[in-house]
C-alpha positions in Angstrom: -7.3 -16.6 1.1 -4.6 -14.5 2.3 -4.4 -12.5 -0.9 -7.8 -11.6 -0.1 -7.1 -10.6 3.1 -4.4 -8.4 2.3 -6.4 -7.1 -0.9 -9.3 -6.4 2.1 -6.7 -4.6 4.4 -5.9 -2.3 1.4 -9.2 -1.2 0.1 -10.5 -0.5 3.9 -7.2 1.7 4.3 -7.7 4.0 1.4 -11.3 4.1 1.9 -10.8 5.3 5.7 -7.9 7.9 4.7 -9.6 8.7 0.9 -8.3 9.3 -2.2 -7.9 12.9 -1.8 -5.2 12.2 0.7 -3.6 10.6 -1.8 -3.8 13.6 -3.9 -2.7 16.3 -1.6 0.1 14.2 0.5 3.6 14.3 -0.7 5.4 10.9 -1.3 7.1 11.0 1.7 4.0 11.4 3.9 2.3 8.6 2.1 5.2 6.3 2.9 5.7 7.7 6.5 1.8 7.2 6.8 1.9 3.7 5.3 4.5 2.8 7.6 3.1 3.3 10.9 -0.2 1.3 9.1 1.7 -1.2 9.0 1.9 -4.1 11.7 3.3 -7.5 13.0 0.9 -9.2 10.4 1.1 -6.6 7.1 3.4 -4.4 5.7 2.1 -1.3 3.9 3.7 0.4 0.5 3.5 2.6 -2.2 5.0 3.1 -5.2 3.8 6.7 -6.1 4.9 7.9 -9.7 8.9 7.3 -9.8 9.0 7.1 -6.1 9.0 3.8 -4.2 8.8 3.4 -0.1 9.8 -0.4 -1.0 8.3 -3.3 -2.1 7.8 -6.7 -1.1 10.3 -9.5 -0.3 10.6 -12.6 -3.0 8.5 -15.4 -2.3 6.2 -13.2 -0.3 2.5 -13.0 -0.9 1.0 -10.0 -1.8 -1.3 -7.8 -3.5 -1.2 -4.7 -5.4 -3.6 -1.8 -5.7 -3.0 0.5 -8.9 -4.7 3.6 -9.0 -4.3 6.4 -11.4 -4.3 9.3 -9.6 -3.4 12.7 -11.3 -0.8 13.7 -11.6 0.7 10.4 -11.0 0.0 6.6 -10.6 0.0 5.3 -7.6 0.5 1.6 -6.2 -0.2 0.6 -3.2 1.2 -3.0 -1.8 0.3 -5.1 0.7 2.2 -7.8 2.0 3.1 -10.8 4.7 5.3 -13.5 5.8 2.3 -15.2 6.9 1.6 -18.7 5.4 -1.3 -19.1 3.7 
C-alpha cells in the first residue's frame, strides 16, 4: 500500500511540474526543487545522469521512477520511514 502511495506522490509531482522541467532544469535545481517537495511524511530524489541528490536509507520503502529523458536518464525516488 505504501509503495503505492509513494509511487502516487511521484507521478502527481512530475505531472504538476512536467517533463520539460526536467529537460531544461540543471541537476542542482532538480535536487533543490525536490527537496523543498519533500515533507515530514516523503522524501524526494533524483538521480539525473551521473548526478545523485541522494538516495534512500536501507530498510526503507520506496519507489523509483525511471525516465529517459534526453540527454540523460533520469530517476526519481520516493521514499518514507513510515510503516506500512
Amino acid at each position: 500500500m505504501l509503495q503505492e502511495e509513494l509511487r502516487d506522490y511521484v507521478l502527481a509531482y512530475l505531472q504538476q511540474k512536467g517533463v520539460f522541467w526536467l529537460l531544461q532544469s540543471p541537476p542542482e535545481s532538480i535536487c533543490s526543487e525536490l527537496s523543498r517537495a519533500s515533507n515530514a511524511s516523503v522524501t524526494l530524489s533524483a538521480t539525473i545522469g551521473p548526478r545523485s541528490c541522494g538516495s534512500p536509507p536501507s530498510g526503507t520503502v520506496y519507489v523509483a521512477v525511471n525516465l529517459n529523458v534526453i540527454p540523460e536518464e533520469v530517476t526519481v525516488e520516493a521514499w518514507s520511514d513510515t510503516l506500512e
